[in-house]
C-alpha positions in Angstrom: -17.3 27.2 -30.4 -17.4 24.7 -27.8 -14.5 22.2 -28.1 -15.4 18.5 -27.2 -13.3 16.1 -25.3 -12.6 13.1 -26.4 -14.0 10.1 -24.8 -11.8 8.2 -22.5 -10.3 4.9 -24.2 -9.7 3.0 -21.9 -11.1 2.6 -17.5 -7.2 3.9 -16.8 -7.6 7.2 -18.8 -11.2 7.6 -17.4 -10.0 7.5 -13.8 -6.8 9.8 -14.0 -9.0 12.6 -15.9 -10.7 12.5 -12.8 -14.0 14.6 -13.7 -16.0 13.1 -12.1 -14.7 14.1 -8.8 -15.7 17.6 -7.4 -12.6 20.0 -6.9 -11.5 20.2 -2.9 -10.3 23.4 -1.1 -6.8 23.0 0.4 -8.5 22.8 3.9 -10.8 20.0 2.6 -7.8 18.3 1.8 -6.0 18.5 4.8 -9.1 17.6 6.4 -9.6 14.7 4.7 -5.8 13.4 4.5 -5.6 14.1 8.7 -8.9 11.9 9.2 -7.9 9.0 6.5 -3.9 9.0 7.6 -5.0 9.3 11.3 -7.7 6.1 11.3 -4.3 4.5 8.9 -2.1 4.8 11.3 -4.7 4.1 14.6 -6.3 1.1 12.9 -2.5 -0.3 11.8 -1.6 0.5 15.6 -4.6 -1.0 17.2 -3.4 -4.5 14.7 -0.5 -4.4 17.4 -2.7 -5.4 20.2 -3.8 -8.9 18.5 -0.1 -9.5 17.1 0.3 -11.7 20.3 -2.6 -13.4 19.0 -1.7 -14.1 15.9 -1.4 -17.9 16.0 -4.1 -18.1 17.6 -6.5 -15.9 15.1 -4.2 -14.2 12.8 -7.4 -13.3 10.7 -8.1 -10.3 13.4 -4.4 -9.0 12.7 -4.1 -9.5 9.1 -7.3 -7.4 8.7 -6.8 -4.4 11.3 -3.4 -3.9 9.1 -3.9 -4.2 5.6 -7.2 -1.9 6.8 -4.5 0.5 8.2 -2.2 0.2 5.2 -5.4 1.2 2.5 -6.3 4.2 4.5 -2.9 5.5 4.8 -2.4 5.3 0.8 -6.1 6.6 0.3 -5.4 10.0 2.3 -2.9 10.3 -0.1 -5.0 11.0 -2.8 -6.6 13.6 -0.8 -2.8 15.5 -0.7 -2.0 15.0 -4.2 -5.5 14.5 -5.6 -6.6 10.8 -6.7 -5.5 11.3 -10.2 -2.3 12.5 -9.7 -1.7 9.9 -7.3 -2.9 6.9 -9.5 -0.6 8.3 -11.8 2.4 8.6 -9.5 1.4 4.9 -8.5 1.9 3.1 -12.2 4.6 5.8 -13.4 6.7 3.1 -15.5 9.4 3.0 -12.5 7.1 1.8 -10.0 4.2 -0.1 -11.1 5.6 -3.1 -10.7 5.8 -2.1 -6.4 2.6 -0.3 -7.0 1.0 -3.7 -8.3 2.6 -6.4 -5.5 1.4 -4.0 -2.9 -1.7 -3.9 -4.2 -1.8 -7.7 -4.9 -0.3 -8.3 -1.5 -3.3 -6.1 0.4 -6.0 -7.9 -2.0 -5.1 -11.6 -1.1 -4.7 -11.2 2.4 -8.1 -9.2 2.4 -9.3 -12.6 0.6 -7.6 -14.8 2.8 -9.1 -13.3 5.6 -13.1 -13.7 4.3 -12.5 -16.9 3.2 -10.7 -18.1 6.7 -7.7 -19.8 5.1 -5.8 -21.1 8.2 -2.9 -19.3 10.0 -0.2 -20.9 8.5 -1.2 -19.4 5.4 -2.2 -16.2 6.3 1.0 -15.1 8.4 3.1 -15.4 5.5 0.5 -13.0 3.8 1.5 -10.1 6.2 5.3 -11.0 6.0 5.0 -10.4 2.2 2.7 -7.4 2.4 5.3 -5.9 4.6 8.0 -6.5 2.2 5.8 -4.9 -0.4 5.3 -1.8 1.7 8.8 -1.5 2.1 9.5 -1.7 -1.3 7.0 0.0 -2.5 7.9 2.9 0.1 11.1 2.4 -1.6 10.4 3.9 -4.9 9.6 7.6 -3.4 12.5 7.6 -1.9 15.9 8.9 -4.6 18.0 5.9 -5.2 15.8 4.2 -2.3 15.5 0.9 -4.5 19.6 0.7 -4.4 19.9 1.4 -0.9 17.2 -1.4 0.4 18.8 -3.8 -2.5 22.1 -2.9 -0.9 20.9 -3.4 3.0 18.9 -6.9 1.5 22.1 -7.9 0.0 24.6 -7.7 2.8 21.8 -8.9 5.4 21.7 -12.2 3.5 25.5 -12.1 3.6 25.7 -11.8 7.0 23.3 -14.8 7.6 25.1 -17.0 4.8 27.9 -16.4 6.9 26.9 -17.1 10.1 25.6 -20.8 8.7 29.3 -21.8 7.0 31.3 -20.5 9.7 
C-alpha cells in the first residue's frame, strides 16, 4: 500500500521538507543563483555610490545593502536547495549568527520604513556588518577562532595605543 507521511509538527519542519517547491535542473539552478548573487552583489555595490551620502540620507544606503546582502544569501538556496540551506542556517553551531544576521537585516529594513534618523540608522549597518562577518565566520573551519583571535588582538592594540 501507499505509505502516508506524517504531517509536519511544527512551520520549521514544514519548510525544510520542502514539498512544496517544484524540483530544479542543475542549469535552473545555476541560473537562478547567477541572477540572485549577480543583482546581490550589483545592488550591494550600487549602496557604495550613496555611502558619501550617508549623513545626509543614510536611509538610501542602509536599504540598497541589506537588499544586496538578502539576495546574496537567497541565491544560495538556489545552490544548495532552500531546505538544505535553512538547515545549514540553524545547524546548532550557527544559529545563533544565523539569527543576529537575520535580526540585523530585519531592523535596519524597519528602521528604514519607519525613517528613524541617521544617527540611529548608521549604527544599524555597522552591526549588520559585524553580523555578516560573523556569520560568514561559521562556514569557514575554525573561522570563529580565527576572527575571535584577529578581534582580540585588534582591541589590544587600541588599549594600547590609549595607556601608552
Amino acid at each position: 500500500g501507499i505509505e502516508e507521511e506524517n504531517p509536519p509538527e511544527t512551520t520549521f519542519e514544514y519548510i525544510t521538507n520542502c514539498h512544496c517547491l517544484p524540483p530544479l535542473t542543475w542549469e535552473q539552478r545555476l541560473w537562478g543563483f547567477g541572477i540572485f548573487f549577480g543583482f546581490g552583489c550589483l545592488i550591494s555595490f550600487m549602496s557604495t555610490f550613496s555611502v558619501l551620502q550617508i549623513m545626509v540620507n543614510p536611509a538610501k544606503f542602509a536599504l540598497t545593502y541589506t537588499l544586496g546582502n538578502v539576495l546574496s544569501i537567497c541565491s544560495l538556496m538556489f545552490l544548495m536547495g532552500p531546505c538544505r540551506q535553512i538547515k545549514k542556517m540553524f545547524d546548532k553551531d550557527r544559529r545563533v549568527a544565523t539569527g543576529v544576521y537575520i535580526i540585523s537585516m530585519t531592523i535596519t529594513f524597519i528602521a528604514v520604513f519607519k525613517k528613524v534618523p541617521g544617527y540611529f540608522i548608521i549604527p544599524l549597518i555597522f552591526f549588520q556588518f559585524c553580523a555578516l562577518i560573523y556569520y560568514s565566520a561559521t562556514y569557514i573551519p575554525y573561522g570563529r577562532e580565527i576572527l575571535k583571535g584577529c578581534v582580540t588582538n585588534a582591541c589590544a592594540c587600541c588599549c594600547s595605543m590609549f595607556t601608552s
